[in-house]
TIBAPA-871885 format. One record per residue: residue number from 1; z, y, x of N, C-alpha, C in turn. Coordinates in nm, 2 decimals. Each point is the difference from the previous one (the first is absolute). Example, Ala and Ser with C-alpha at 12.3 -4.5 7.8 and 13.67 -1.06 7.14 Angstrom:
+------+--------+--------+--------+--------+--------+--------+--------+--------+--------+
: resi :    n.w :    n.v :    n.u :   ca.w :   ca.v :   ca.u :    c.w :    c.v :    c.u :
+------+--------+--------+--------+--------+--------+--------+--------+--------+--------+
:    1 :   0.78 :  -0.57 :   1.32 :   0.00 :   0.12 :  -0.09 :   0.00 :   0.12 :   0.09 :
:    2 :  -0.07 :   0.11 :  -0.04 :   0.00 :   0.11 :   0.09 :   0.08 :   0.11 :  -0.08 :
+------+--------+--------+--------+--------+--------+--------+--------+--------+--------+
//
This chain:
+------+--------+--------+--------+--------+--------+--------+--------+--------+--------+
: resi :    n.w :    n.v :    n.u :   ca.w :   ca.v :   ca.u :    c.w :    c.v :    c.u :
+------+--------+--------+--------+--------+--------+--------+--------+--------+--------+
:    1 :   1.32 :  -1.05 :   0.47 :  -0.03 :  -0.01 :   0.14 :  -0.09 :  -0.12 :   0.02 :
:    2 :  -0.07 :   0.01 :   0.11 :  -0.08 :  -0.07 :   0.02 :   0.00 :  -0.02 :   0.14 :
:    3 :  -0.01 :  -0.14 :   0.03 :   0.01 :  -0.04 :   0.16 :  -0.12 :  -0.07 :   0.03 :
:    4 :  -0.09 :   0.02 :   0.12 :  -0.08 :  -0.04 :   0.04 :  -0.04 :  -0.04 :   0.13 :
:    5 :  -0.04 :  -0.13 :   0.04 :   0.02 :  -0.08 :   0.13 :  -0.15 :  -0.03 :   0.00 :
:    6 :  -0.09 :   0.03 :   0.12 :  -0.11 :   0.02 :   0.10 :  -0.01 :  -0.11 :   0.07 :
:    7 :  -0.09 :  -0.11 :   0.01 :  -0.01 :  -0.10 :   0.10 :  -0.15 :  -0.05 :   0.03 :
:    8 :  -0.04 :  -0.07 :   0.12 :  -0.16 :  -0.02 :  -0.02 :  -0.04 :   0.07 :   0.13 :
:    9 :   0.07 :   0.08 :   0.04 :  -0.06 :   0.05 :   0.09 :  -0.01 :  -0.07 :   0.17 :
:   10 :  -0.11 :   0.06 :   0.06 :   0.04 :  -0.04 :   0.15 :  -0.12 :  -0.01 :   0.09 :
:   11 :   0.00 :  -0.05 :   0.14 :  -0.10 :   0.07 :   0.05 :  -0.14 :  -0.13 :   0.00 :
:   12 :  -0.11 :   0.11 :  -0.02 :  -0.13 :  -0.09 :  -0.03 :  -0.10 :   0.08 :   0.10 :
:   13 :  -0.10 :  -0.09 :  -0.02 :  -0.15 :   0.04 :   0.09 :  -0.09 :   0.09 :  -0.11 :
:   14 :  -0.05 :   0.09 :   0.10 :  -0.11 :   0.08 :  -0.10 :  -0.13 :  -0.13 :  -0.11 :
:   15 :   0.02 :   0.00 :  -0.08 :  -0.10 :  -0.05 :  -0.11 :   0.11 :  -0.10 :  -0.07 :
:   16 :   0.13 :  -0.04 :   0.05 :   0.10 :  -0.07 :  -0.09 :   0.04 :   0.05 :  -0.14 :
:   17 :   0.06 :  -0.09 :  -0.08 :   0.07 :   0.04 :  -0.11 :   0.16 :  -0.03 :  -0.01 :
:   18 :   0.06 :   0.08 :  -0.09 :   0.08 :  -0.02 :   0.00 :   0.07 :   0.03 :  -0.20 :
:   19 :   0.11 :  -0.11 :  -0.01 :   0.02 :   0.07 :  -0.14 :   0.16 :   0.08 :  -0.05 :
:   20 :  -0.01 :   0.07 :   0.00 :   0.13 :   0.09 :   0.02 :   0.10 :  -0.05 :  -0.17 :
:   21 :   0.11 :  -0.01 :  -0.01 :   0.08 :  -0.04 :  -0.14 :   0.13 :   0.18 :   0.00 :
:   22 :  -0.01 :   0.03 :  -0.15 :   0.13 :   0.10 :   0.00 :   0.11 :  -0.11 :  -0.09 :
:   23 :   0.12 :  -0.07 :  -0.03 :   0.04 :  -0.02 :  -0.08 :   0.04 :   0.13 :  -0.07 :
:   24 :   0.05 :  -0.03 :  -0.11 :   0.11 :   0.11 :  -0.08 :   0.12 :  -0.08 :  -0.06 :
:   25 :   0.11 :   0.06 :   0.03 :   0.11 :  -0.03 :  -0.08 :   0.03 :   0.14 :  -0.05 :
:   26 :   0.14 :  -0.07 :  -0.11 :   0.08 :   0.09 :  -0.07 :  -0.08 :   0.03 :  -0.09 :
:   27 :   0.00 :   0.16 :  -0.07 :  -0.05 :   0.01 :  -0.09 :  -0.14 :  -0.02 :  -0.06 :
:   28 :  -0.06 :  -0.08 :   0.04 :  -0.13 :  -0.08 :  -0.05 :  -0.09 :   0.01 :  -0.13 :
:   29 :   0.10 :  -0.01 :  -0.12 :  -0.04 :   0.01 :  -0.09 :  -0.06 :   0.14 :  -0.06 :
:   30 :   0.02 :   0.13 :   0.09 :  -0.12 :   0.08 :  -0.07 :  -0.10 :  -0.02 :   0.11 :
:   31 :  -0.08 :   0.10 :  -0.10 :  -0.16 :   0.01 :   0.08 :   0.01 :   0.07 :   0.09 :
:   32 :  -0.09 :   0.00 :   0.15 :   0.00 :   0.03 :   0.07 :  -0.13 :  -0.02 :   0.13 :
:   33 :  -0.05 :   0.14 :   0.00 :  -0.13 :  -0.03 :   0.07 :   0.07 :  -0.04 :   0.16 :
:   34 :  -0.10 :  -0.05 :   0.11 :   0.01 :  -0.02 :   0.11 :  -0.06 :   0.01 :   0.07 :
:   35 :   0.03 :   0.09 :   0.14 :  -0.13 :   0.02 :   0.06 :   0.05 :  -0.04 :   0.18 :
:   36 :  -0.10 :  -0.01 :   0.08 :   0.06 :  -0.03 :   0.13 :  -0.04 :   0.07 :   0.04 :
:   37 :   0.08 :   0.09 :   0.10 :  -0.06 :   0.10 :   0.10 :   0.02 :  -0.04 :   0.16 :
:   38 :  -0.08 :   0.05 :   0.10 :   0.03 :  -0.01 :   0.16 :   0.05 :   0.06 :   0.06 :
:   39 :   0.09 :   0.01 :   0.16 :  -0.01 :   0.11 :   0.05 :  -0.02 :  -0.06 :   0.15 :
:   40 :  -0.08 :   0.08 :   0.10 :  -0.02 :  -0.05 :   0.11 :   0.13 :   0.08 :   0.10 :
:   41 :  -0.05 :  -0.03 :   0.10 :   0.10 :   0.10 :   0.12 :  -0.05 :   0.14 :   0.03 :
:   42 :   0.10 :   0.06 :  -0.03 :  -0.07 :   0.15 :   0.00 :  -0.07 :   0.10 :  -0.14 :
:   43 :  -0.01 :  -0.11 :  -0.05 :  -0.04 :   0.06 :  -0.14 :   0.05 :  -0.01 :  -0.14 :
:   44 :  -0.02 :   0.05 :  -0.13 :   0.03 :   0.06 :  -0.09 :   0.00 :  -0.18 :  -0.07 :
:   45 :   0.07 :   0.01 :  -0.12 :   0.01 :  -0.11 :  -0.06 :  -0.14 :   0.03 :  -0.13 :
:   46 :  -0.07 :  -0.14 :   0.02 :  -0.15 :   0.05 :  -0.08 :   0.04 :  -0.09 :  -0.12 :
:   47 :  -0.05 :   0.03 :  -0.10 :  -0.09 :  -0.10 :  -0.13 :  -0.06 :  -0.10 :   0.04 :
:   48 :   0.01 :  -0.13 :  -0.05 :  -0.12 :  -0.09 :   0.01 :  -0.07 :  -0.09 :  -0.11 :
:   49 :   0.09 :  -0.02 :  -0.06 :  -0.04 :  -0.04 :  -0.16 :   0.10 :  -0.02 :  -0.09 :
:   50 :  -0.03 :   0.03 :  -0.12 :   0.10 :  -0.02 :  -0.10 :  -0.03 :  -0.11 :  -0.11 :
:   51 :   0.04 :  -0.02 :  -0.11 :  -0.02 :  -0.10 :  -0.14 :   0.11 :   0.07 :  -0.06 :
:   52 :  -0.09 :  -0.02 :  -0.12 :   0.11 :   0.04 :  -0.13 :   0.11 :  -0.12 :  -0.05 :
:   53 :   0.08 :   0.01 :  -0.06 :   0.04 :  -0.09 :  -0.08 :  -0.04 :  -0.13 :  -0.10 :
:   54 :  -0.13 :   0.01 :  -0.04 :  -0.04 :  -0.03 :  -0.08 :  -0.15 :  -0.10 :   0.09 :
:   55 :  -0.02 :   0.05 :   0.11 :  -0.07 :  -0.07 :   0.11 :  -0.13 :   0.08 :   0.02 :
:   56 :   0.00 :   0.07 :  -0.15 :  -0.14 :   0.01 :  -0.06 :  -0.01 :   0.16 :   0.09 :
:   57 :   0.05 :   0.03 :   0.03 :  -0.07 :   0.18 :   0.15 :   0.04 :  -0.04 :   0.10 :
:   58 :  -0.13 :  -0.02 :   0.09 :   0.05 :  -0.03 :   0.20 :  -0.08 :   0.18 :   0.05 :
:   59 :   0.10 :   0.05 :   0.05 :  -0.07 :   0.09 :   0.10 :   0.00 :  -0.06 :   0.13 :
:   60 :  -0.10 :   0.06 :   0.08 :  -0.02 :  -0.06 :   0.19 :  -0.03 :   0.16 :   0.08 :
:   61 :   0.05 :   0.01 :   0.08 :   0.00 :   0.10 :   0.08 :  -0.16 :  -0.05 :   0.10 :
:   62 :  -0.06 :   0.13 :   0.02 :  -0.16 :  -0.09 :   0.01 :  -0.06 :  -0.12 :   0.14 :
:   63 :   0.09 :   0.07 :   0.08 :   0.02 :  -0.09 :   0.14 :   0.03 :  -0.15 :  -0.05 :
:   64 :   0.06 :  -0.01 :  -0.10 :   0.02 :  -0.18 :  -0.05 :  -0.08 :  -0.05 :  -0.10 :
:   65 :  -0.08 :   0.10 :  -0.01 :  -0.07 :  -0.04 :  -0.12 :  -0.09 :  -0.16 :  -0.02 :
:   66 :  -0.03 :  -0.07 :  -0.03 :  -0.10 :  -0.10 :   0.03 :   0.10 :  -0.11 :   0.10 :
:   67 :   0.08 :   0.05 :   0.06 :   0.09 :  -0.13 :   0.07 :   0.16 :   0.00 :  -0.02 :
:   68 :   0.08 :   0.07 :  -0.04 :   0.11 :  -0.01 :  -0.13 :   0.00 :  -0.02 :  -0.08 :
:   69 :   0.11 :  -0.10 :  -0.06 :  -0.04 :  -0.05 :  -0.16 :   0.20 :   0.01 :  -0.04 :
:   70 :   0.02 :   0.08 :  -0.08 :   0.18 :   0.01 :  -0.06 :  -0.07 :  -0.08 :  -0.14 :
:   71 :   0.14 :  -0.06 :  -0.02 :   0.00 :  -0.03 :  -0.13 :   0.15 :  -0.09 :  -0.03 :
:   72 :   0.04 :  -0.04 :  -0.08 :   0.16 :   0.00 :  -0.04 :   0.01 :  -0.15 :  -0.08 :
:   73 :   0.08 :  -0.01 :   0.00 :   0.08 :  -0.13 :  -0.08 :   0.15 :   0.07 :  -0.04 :
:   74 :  -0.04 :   0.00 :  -0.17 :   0.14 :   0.07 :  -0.05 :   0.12 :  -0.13 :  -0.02 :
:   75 :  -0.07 :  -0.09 :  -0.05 :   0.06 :  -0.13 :   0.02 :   0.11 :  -0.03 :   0.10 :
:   76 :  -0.05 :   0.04 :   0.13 :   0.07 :   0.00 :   0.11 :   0.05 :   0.09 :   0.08 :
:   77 :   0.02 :   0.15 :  -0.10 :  -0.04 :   0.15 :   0.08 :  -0.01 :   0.01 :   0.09 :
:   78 :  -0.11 :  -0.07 :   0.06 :  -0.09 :   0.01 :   0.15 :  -0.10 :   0.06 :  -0.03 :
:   79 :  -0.01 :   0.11 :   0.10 :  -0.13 :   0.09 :  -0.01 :  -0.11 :  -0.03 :   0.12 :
:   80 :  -0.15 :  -0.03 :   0.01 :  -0.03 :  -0.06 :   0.15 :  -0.09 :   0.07 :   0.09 :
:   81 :   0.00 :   0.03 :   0.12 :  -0.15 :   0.06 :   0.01 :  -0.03 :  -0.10 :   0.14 :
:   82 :  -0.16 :  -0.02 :  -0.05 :  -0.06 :  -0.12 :   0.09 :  -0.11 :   0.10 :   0.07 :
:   83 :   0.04 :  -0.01 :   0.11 :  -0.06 :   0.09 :   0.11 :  -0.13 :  -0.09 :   0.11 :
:   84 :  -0.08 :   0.02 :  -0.02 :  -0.13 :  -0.07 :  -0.01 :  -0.08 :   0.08 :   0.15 :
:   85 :  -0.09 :  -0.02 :   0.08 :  -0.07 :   0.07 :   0.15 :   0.11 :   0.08 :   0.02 :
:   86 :   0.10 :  -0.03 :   0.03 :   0.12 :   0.09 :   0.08 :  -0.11 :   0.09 :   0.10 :
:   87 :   0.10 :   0.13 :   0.05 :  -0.10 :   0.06 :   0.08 :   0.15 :   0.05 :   0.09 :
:   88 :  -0.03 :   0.01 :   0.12 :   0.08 :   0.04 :   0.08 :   0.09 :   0.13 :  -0.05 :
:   89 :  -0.07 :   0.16 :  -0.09 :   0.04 :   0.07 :  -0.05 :   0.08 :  -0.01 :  -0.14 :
:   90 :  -0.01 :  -0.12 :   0.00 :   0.11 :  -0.07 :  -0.15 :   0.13 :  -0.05 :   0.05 :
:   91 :   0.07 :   0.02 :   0.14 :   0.08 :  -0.02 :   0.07 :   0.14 :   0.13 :  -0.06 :
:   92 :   0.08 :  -0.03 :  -0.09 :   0.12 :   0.09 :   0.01 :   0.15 :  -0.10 :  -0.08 :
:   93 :   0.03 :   0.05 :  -0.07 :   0.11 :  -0.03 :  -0.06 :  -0.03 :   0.01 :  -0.16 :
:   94 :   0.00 :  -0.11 :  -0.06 :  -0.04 :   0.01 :  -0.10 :   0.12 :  -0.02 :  -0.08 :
:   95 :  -0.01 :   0.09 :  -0.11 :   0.14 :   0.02 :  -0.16 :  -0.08 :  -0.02 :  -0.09 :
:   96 :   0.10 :  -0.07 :  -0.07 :  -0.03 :   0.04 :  -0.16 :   0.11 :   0.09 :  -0.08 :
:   97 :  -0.05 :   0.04 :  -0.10 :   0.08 :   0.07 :  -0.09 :  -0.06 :  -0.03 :  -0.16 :
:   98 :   0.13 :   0.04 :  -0.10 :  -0.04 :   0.04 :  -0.12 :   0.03 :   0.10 :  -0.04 :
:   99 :  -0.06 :   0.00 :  -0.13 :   0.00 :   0.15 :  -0.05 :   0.04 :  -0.04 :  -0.19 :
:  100 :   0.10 :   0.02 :  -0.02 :   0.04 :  -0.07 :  -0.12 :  -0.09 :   0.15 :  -0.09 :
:  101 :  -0.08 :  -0.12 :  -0.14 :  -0.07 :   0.07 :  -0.06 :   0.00 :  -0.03 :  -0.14 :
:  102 :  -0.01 :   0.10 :  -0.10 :  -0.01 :  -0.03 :  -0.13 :  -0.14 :  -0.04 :  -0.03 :
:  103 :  -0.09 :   0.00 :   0.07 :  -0.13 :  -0.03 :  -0.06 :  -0.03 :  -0.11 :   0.09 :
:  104 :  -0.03 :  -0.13 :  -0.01 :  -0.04 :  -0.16 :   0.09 :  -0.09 :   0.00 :   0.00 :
:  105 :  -0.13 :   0.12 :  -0.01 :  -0.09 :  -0.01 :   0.06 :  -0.03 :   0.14 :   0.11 :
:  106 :   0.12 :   0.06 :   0.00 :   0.00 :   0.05 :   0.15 :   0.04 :   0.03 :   0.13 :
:  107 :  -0.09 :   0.01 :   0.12 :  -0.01 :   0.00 :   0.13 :  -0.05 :   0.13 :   0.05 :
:  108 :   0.12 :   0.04 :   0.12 :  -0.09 :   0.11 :   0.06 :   0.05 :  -0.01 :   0.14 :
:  109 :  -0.07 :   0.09 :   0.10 :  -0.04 :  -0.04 :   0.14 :   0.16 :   0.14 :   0.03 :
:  110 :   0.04 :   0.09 :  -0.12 :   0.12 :   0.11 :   0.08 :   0.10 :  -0.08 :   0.00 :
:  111 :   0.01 :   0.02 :   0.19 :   0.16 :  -0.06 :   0.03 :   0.11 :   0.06 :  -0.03 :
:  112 :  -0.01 :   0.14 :  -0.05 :   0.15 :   0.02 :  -0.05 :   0.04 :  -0.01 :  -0.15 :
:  113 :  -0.11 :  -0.09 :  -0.09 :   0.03 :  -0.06 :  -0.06 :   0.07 :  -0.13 :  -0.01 :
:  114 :  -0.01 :  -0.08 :   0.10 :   0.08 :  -0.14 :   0.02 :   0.13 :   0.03 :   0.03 :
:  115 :   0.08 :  -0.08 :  -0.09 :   0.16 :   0.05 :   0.03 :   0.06 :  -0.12 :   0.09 :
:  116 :  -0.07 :  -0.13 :   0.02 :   0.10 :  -0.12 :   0.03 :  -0.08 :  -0.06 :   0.15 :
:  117 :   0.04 :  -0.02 :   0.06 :  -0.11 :   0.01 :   0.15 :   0.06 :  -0.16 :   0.03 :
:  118 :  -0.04 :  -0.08 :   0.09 :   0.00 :  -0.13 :   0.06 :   0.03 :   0.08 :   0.17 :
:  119 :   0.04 :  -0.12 :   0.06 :   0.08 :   0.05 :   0.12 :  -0.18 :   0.04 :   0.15 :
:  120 :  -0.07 :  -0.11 :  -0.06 :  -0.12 :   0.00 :   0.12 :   0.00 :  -0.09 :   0.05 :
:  121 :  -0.14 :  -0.08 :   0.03 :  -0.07 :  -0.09 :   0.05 :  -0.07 :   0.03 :   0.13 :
:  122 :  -0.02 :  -0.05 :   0.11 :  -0.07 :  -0.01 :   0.10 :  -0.14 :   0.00 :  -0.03 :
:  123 :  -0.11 :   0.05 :   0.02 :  -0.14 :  -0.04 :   0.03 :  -0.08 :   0.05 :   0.10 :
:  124 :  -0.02 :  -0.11 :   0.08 :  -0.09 :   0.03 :   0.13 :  -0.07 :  -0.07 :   0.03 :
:  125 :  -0.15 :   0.12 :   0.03 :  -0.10 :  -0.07 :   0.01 :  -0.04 :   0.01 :   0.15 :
:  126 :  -0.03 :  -0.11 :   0.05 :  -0.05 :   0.02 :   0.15 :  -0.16 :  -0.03 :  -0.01 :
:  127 :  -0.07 :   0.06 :   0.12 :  -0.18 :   0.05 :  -0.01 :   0.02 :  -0.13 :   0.09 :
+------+--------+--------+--------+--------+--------+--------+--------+--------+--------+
//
């Protein structure tokens, strides 16, 4: 099992940043890709980026492309995404999850592959 706790979030102006943390406890020591997904009001829970284990595969869902940046500290099993020209439509609830994996160099964007979810973070962006 794997427990994960969401913080970082909260409300900002269109063009702010913000840097979002997942810790992980419990079972730690295997590998385990991570990815953060969103969900706004009214809609579907999306993908937004993943990292492998190993640091070395970042997927970005394309709306973040160029202003999200994930990346991890196993040291600390903090996983982070630094959210860079916030945009008003980047406003939802943001999770993380893992996906415990035999191979540490992989990441993928299917959420019904993540078995271990974080509770949710606030992000709101005001125009």
């Amino acid at each position: 099992q794997v427990q994960l706790v969401e913080s970082g979030g909260g409300l900002v102006q269109a063009g702010d940043s913000l840097r979002l943390s997942c810790a992980a406890s419990g079972r730690t020591s295997s590998n385990y890709a991570t990815g953060w997904f969103r969900q706004a009001p009214g809609k579907e829970r999306e993908f937004v980026a993943a990292i492998s284990w190993s640091a070395g595969n970042t997927l970005y869902t394309d709306s973040v492309k160029g202003r999200f940046t994930i990346s991890r500290d196993n040291a600390k099993n903090t996983v982070y995404l630094q959210m860079n020209s916030l945009k008003p439509e980047d406003t939802a609830v943001y999770y993380c999850a893992a996906d415990p994996s035999f191979y540490s160099d992989y990441a993928t964007s299917r959420i019904s592959e993540y078995d271990y979810w974080g509770q949710g973070t606030q992000v709101t962006v005001s125009s």
